[in-house]
N, C-alpha and C positions, 0 to 999 in steps of 0.2 A: 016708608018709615022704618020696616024691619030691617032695612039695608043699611041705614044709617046708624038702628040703633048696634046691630052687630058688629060695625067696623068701630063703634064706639067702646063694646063691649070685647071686642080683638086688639085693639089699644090697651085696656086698662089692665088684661092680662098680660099682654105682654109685660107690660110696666111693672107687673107684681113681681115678674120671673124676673127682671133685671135688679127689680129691689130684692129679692132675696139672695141675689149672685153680690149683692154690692155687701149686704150684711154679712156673709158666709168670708168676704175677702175681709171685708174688717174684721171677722173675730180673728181669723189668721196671723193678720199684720200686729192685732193686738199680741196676740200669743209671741208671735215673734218677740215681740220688741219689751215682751217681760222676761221672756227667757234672757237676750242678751243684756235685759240690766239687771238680771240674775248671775251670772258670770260673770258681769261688773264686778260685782258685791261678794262675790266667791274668795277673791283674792284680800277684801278689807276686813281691817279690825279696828271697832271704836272703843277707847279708853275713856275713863271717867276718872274725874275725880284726883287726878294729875296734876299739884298746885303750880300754879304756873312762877317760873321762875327768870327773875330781869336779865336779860342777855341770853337770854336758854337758846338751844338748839334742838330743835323737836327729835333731831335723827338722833341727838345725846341722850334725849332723856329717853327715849325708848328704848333704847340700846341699853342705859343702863337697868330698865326694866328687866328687860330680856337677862343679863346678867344675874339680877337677883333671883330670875328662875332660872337659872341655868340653863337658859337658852340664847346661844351669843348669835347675833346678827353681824354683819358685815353690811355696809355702806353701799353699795350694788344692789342689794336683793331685796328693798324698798323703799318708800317712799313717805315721810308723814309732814304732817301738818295741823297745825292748831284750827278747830273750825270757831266761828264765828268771833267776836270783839273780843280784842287781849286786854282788860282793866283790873289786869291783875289778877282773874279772878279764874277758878280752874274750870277754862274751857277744853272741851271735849277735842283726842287726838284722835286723827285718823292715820292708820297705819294700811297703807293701797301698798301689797307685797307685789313682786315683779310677773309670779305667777300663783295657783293656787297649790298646789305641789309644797311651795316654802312655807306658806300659810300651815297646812296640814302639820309638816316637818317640824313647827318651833313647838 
């Protein structure tokens, strides 16, 4: 009986050591994988409040943001878009710059 119960009790630790190795790699992978949508989000900027305008062209109206402060963009150095349903109604811009360096920069 004490042979069974120890091979039973050398099983379950083992099992313990592997579940802690398994938790220790997910906190990792989690870390990781906030960092890199951290660096995502490094390079964007969301606008508000931007009325949306019929024919618009997201890369125009930011641009002519950017004018109004005195910070001119060029057509290369990002990228935007209207996020969710266009009914007219002032949905929010994302402005994803090409890297975070231009971001900083405007």
């Amino acid at each position: 009986m004490d042979r069974k119960y120890n091979i039973l009790f050398e099983r379950y630790n083992n099992q313990l050591e592997i579940n802690e190795e398994f938790k220790e790699e997910i906190i990792n992978i989690t870390d990781q994988l906030n960092k890199t949508e951290q660096n995502e989000l490094n390079g964007t900027i969301i606008l508000h409040g931007i009325p949306y305008e019929v024919n618009e062209t997201v890369k125009d109206e930011v641009k002519k943001i950017g004018n109004q402060l005195q910070i001119p963009l060029e057509d290369h150095l990002f990228t935007a878009i209207r996020l969710g349903r266009q009914d007219k109604k002032a949905t929010p811009i994302k402005v994803i710059f090409k890297n975070e360096e231009i971001k900083r920069a405007s």
